[in-house]
C-alpha positions in Angstrom: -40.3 80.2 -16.5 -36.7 81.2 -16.2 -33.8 82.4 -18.1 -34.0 80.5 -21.3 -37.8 79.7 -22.3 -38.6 76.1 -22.2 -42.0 74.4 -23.5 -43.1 71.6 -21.2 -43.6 68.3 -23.3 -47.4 68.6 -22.9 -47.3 71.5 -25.4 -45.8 69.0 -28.3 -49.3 67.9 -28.1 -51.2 71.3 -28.3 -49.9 70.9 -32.5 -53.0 69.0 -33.6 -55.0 71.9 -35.4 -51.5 72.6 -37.7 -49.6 69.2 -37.6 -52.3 68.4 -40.3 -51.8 70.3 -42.8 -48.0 68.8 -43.0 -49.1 65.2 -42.9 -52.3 62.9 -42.5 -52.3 62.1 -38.8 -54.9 61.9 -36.6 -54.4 64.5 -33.9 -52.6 63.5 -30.5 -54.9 64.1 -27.7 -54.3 66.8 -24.9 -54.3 64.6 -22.4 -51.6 61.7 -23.3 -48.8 61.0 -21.5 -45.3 61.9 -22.7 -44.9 58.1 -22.8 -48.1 57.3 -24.9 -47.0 59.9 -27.8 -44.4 58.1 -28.6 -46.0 55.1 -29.1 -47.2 54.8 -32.3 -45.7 56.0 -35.5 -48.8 59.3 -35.9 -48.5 60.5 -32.9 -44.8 60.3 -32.6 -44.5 62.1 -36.1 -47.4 64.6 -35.3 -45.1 66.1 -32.0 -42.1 66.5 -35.0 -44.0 68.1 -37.6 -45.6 70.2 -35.3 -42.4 72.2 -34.8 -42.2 72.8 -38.3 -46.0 73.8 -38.4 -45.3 76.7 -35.6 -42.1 77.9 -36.9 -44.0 79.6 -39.6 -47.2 80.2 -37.9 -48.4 83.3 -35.8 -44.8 84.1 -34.8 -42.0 87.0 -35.7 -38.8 84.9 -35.2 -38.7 82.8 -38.7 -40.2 85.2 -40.9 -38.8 88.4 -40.0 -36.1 88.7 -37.6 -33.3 86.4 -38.8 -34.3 87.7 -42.3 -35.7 91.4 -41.8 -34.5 93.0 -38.5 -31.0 91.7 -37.7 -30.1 90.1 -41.1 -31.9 92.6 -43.4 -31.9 96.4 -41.4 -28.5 95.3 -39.3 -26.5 94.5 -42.3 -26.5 96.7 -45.8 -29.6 95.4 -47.1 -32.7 97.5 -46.8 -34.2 100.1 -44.5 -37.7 99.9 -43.1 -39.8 102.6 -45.0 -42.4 103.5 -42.6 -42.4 105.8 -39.1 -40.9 102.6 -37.3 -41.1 101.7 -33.1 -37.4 102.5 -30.9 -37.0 99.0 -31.7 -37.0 99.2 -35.2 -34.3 101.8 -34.5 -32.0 99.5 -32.8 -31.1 97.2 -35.0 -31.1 100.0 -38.6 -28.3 101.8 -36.6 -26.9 98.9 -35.3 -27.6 99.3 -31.2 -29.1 97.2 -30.2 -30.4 97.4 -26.3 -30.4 94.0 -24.0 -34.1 95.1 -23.4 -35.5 95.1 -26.8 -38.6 92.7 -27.6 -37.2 91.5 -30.2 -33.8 90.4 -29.4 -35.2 88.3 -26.9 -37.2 86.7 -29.2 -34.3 85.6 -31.2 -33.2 84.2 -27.8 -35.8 82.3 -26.4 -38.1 81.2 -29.5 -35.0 79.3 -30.6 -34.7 77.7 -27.6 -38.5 76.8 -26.9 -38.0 74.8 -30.6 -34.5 73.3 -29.2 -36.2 71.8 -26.1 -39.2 70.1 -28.3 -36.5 68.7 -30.8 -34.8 67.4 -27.8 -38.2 65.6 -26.4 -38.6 63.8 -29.6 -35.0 62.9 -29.2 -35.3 61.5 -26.0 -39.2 60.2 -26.4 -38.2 58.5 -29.9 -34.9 56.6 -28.8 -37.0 55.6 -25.6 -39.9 54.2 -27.8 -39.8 50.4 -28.3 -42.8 50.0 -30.8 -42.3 52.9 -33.3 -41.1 51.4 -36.8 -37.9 51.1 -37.6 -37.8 53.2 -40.8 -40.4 56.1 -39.0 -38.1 56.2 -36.0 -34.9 56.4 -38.1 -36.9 59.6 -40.0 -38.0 61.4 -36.4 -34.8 60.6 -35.1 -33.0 62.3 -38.2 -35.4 65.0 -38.1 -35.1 66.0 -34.7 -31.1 66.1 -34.4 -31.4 67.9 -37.5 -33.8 70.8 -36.0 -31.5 70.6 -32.5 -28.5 71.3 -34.5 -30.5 74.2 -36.8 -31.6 76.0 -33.7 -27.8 76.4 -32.2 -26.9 76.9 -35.7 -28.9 80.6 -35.4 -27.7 81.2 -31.8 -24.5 80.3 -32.2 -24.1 83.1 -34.9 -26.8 85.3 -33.5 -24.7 85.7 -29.9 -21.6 83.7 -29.9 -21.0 81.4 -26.8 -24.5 80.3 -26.2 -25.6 77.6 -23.7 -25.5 74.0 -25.2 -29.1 72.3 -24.7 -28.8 68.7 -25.1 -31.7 67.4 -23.1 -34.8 68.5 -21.5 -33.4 68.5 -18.0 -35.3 72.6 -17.4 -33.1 72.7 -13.9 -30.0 71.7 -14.6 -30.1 73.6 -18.1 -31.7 76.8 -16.5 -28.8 78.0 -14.7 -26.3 76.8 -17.2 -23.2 79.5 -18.4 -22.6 79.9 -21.9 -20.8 77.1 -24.3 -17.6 78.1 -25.9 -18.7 78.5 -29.5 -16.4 76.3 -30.3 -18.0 73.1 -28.3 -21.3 74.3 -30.0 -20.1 73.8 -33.2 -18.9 70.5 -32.4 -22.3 69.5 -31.3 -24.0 71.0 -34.8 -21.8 69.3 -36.9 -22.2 65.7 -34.8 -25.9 65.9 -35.0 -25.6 67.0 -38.8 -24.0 63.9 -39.7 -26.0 61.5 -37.4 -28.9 63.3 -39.1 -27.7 63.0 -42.4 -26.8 59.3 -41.8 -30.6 58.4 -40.5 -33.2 60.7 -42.8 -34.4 59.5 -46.4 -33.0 61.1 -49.4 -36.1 61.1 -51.3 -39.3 63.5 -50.2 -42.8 62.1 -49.9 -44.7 60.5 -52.3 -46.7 63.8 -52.0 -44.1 66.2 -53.2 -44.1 68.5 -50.1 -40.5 69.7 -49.4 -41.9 70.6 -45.9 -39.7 68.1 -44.1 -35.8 67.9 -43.8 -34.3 65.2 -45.7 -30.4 63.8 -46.3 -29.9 66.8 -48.6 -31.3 69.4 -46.2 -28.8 67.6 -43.5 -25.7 67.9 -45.8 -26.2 71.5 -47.0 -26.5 72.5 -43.5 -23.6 70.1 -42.4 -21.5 72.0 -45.3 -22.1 75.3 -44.1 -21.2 74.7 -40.8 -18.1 73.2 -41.9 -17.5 76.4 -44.0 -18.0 78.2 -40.8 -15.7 76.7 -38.9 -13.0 77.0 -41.7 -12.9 73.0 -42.5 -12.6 73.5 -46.4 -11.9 69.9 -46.9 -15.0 69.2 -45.6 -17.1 71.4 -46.9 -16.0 71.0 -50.0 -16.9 67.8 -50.4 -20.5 67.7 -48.4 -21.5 70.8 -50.9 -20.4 68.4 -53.7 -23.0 65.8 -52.6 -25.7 67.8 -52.4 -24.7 69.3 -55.6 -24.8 65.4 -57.4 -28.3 65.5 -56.0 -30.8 64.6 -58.7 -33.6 65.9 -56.3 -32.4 69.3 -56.8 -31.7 71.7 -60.2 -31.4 75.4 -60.3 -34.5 77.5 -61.8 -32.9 79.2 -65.5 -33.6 82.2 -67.3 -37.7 83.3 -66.7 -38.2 80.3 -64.4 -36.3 82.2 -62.4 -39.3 83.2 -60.6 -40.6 79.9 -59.9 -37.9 79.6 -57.6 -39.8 80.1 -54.4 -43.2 78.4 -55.0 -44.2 75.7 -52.9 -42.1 72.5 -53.7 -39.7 74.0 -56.4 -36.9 71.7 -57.6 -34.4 74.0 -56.0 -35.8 74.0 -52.6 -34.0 71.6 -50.3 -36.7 72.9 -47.8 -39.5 75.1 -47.2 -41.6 75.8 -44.6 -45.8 76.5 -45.6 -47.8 78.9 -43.5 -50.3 77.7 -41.2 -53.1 79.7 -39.2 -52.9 82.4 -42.0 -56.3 82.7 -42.0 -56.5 81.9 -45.6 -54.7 85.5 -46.7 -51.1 84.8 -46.8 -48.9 82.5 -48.6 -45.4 83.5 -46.8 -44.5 85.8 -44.3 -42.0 87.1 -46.3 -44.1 88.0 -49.1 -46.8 89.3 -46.4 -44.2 91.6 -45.3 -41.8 92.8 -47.9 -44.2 93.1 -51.2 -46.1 96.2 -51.1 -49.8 95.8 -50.9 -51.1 97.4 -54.1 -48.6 97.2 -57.1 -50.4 99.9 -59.0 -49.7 102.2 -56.2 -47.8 100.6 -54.1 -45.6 101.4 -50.7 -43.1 98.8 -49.6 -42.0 98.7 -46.5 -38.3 97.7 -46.9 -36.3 99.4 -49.3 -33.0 98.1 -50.5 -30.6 100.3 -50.1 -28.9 101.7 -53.0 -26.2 104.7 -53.6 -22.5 103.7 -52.5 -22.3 100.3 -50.7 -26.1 100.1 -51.3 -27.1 96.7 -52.5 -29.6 97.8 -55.6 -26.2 99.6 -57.1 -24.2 96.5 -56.4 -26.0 94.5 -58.9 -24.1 94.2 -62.3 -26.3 95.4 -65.6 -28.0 92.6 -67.0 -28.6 90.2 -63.8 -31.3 88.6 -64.3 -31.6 88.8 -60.2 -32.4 92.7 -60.3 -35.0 91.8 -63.3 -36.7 88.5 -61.5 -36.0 89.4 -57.6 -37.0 93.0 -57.1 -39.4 95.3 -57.7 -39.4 99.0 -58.2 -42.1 102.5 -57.8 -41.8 105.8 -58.4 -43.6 108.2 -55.6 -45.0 111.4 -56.3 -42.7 113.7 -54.5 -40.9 116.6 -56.2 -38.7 115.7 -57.3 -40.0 112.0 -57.5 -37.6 108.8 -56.5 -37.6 105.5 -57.5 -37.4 102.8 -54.3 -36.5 98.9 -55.0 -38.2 96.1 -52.8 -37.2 92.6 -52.3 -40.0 90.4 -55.1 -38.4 87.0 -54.6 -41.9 86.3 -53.1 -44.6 87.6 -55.3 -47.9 87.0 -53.6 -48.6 89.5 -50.8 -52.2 88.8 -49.9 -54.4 85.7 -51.5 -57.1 83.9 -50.6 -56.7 81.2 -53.2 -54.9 78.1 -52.4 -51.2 78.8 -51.1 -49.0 78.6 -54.8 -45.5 80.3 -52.3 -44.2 78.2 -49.3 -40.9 79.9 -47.1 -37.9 78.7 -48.6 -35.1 77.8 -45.5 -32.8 75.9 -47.8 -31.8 76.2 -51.6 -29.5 74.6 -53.8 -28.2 77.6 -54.9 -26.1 77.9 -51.7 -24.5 74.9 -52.3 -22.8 76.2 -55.4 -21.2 78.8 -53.5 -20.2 76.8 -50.6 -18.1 75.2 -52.9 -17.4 78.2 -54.7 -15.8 79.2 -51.5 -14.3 76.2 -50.0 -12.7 75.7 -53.2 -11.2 79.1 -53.4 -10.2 79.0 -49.6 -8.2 75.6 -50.9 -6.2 77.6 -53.6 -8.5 75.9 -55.9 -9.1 78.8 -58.0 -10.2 77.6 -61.3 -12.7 75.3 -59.7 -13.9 77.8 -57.5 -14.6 80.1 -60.6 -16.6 77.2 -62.2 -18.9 77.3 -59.3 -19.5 81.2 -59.9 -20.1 80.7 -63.4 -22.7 78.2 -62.8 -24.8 80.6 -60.8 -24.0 83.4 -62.9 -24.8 81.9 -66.2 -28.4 81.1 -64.2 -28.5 85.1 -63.5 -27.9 85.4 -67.4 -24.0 86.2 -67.7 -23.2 84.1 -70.5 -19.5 85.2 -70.5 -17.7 83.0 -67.6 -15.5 85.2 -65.5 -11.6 86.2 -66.1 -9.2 83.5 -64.2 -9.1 84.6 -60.4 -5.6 85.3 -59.7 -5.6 85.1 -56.0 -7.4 83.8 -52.9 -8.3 87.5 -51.8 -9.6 88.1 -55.1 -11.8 85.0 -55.4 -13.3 85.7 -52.0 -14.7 89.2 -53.4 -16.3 87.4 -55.7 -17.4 84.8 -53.7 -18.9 88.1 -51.4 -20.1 89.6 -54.5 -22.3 86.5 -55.7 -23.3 85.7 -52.2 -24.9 89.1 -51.9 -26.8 89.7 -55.0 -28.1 85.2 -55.0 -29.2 85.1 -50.8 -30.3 88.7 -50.1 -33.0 89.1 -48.0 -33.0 85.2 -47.3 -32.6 83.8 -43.0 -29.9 86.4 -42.6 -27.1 85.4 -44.6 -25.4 88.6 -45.5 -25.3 89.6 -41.7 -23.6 86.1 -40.8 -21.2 86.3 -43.8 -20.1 90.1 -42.7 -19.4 88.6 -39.3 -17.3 85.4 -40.2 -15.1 87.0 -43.1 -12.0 88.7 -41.9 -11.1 92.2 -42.5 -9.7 92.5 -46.1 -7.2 95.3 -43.8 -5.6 92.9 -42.3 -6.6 93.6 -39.0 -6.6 90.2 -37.1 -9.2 92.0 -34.6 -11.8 93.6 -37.3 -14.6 91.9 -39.6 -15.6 92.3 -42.8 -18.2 94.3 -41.8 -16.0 96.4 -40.3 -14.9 97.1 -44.3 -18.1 97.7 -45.6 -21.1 98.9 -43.0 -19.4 102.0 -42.3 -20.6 102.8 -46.2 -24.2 103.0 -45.0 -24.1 103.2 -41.1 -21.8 106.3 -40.0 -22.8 105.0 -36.6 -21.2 101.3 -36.9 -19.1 99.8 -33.9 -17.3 96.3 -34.4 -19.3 95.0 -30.7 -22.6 95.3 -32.7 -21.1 92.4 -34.6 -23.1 90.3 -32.0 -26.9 90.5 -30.4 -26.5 91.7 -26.8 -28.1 89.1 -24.5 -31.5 89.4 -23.3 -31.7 91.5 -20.1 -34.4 88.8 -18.7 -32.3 85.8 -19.7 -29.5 87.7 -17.7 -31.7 88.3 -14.5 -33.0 84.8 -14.3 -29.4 83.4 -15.0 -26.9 84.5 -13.0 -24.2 82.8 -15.3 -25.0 84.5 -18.7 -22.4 87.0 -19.2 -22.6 89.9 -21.5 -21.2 90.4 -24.7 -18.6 92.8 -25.4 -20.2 96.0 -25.7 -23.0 95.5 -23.9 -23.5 95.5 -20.1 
C-alpha cells in the first residue's frame, strides 16, 4: 500500500452484505474473477452500488469531514462543543498539520472510491454481454462518481494527481495534476455521464443513485468553478426545468431531508447502522436528549457568526436549527444545525444524507447570471429561494455585479450551511472584495472569528504518508 490508497478489484466484491439494501441483487461471490463480475447485469451493478453503500457506512469522510471538520469548524460555521482531540484543534484554528488522521482521510478515502469507479469503468466497457440500457447506467454512474471524487480533492488540496485507470504502479508514483487539467477531466466525465444515465429514478422511488439531473447539477457547479458562466448558466437551467425536482415551501420545509424528498437530486441511506441511525449527520450534530440536550456543534453567532447572519423572519433559522439554554450563571443560549431531525431511532430509517439538492441550482444560476451582468435575472433566482425561506417581499434591483455577489454569498450561507462543505469551498474560490488579486474571500471574513487565520490554510496540507511513499507529491504553500 503506497502513497495514495488503492482497493484491489477483489474488494468491489466484499459489498454483498450492503449492496442489498440499494437494489435487489443477488450478492457477488468472493471468489469471482474480475472478468466474471462483469458479466451479468447484478453483479456488474452490485460492484457500483456498493460504492455508494460504503460511502455512508462505518466511515468519517462523507459524513463528517467534508461537512463537519474542514467545511463546518475550518470555515465560520460552528465550533465543536465538547473537550475535543489536538486534531479537532487543527482544523477550528485553521492549522492544520500534514500528520493529522483526518486529513489523510480526506486524501486517501477519496481515492480508494476513485479507483473502484475506475474498475467499473474499465470492467463495464470491457464487458460484451451486459445489456445495453444497464451498461449505459453503470457506465454513467461510474464517470459520474470518478468525476465527484476529484471534484472534493481538487478543492480540498489544489493540484492533485489525476487517476484515470487502475494502473496502482504507474499511478503510485504519479506528481500532482495542474488543477486546471483536473477540471478538464471533471467536466468531460460530467457530460459523458450526463449523456448516458436515465433521467427518471427507479420505479422504487429511491434517490440513492445518480441520475442525468445529479450529472448536470454537478456539471453546473464545476463550470461555476471554473468561471464558465455561459455554461453554467445554462446546465443550472436544465436541472431547474426538471419536473423530477420542486423545492419544499413554508412548513414542508422540514421534509426537505427525508429519504426521497422531491428536492433531493441525491441522497445517500446509511447502511451497517445497526438499526440506530438514520444519517450521520443527524447522528452527529442533533443533541441526544432535546429536553436536556448538549449539541456538539454550535453555530457560531456574535459578529461574523452565522446564527446572527440570518435575517428576522427566515423561515431557515425557524425549520433548520435548534436552540437550549444551559444552566450556567448567567445562562446562554447555543444554536445547532436541525436540518436532520432524527438523532437515534430504531424504527425504520424516515432521513437518508442528502449530497445533492435542487436548491443549489437556483443559486448557481443566481450567480452565473449575476457574474454575466445579468442582474435582474439573477435577483429572480434569489427571490425564488427566498420567498421558499418566507420573504414575501422580492429584493430591491441589484445595482452592480459586487453587490449581487453579496447576496449571492449571503443566500448561499444561510440555504447550504452545514451541507458537503460548501461554505469552505465558496470562501476559497470568491475573490477578495479588497481587491487584492492575491487574497480570498476568506481572507475578508474568517479573520471575524479566527484571530489566528493565514491565507495558506486556504488549502489541506498534504498527507505526510502520501508524501513519504511519493516522492513527487509536493507540499502546499504553507506547509512543509
Amino acid at each position: 500500500m503506497k502513497a495514495i490508497i488503492y482497493i484491489p478489484l477483489v474488494a468491489l466484491l466484499s459489498l454483498s452484505v450492503s449492496c442489498k439494501k440499494f437494489v435487489d441483487i443477488d450478492p457477488p461471490r468472493t471468489e469471482l474473477s474480475s472478468e466474471s463480475l462483469f458479466v451479468n447485469d447484478k453483479t456488474a451493478t452490485s460492484a457500483m452500488v456498493g460504492i455508494y453503500s460504503d460511502m455512508n457506512s462505518y466511515n468519517y469522510f462523507y459524513a463528517n469531514l467534508l461537512t463537519m471538520f474542514m467545511g463546518g469548524m475550518g470555515s465560520d460555521e460552528f465550533t465543536y462543543a465538547l473537550t475535543s482531540t489536538a486534531e479537532f484543534e487543527e482544523f477550528k484554528n485553521n492549522n492544520v498539520l500534514s500528520t493529522n488522521r483526518f486529513v489523510g482521510q480526506l486524501w486517501s478515502e477519496p481515492y480508494a472510491y476513485n479507483y473502484r469507479a475506475n474498475a467499473v469503468i474499465e470492467g463495464v466497457t470491457a464487458s460484451q454481454t451486459l445489456s445495453p440500457q444497464v451498461k449505459n447506467q453503470l457506465l454513467g454512474e461510474a464517470k459520474f462518481m470518478r468525476a465527484f471524487f476529484h471534484f472534493y480533492l481538487v478543492n480540498t488540496f489544489g493540484d492533485v494527481p489525476l487517476i484515470l485507470d487502475t494502473d496502482v504502479q504507474k499511478n503510485t508514483n504519479l506528481s500532482r495534476t495542474p488543477a486546471a487539467e483536473v477540471y478538464k477531466s471533471i467536466i468531460a466525465d460530467l457530460i459523458d455521464a450526463k449523456n448516458l444515465l436515465a433521467i427518471n429514478y427507479p420505479s422504487t422511488g429511491e434517490r440513492t443513485r445518480p441520475t442525468k439531473g445529479a450529472a448536470t447539477l454537478l456539471l453546473a457547479r464545476a463550470y461555476l468553478y471554473t468561471g464558465n458562466n455561459v455554461q453554467a448558466e445554462i446546465e443550472a437551467g436544465e436541472v431547474i426545468s426538471n419536473p423530477n425536482y420542486q423545492l419544499l415551501q413554508g412548513a414542508n420545509m422540514n421534509k426537505t431531508f427525508l429519504a426521497n424528498s422531491p428536492e433531493a437530486i441525491w441522497q445517500l441511506q446509511v447502511v451497517n447502522n445497526g438499526g440506530s441511525r438514520n444519517t450521520w449527520e443527524g447522528f452527529t450534530m442533533t443533541p441526544a436528549s432535546i429536553t436536556a440536550p448538549v449539541a456538539y456543534y454550535r453555530l457560531t453567532k456574535g459578529a461574523g457568526g452565522l446564527v446572527d447572519a440570518f435575517e428576522p423572519g427566515d423561515l431557515r433559522r425557524t425549520n433548520w436549527t435548534g436552540s437550549y439554554t444551559t444552566t450556567a450563571t448567567p445562562p446562554l443560549t447555543h444554536t445547532y444545525p436541525y436540518k436532520y431531525k432524527i438523532r437515534t431511532n430504531p424504527g425504520p430509517i424516515t432521513e437518508y444524507s442528502m449530497v445533492l439538492r435542487y436548491a443549489e441550482a437556483y443559486l448557481i444560476r443566481a450567480e452565473a447570471r449575476i457574474q454575466l451582468n445579468k442582474l435582474d435575472l439573477g435577483k429572480q433566482d434569489l427571490d425564488v429561494i427566498r420567498s421558499r425561506a418566507g420573504f414575501s417581499t422580492p429584493l430591491p434591483s441589484i445595482a452592480s455585479i459586487p453587490a449581487g455577489m453579496l447576496r449571492v454569498e449571503q443566500e448561499r450561507r444561510v440555504e447550504l450551511f452545514t451541507e458537503w462543505g460548501h461554505r469552505w469551498f465558496d470562501l476559497k474560490r470568491w475573490k477578495s472584495v479588497s481587491g487584492d488579486a492575491t487574497k480570498t474571500r476568506a481572507d475578508d471574513v474568517l479573520p471575524l472569528t479566527k484571530p489566528s487565520w493565514k491565507s495558506t490554510a486556504i488549502l489541506m496540507p498534504i498527507p505526510s504518508d502520501a508524501r513519504k511513499t511519493n516522492p513527487n507529491l509536493t507540499p502546499n504553500p504553507g506547509y512543509n
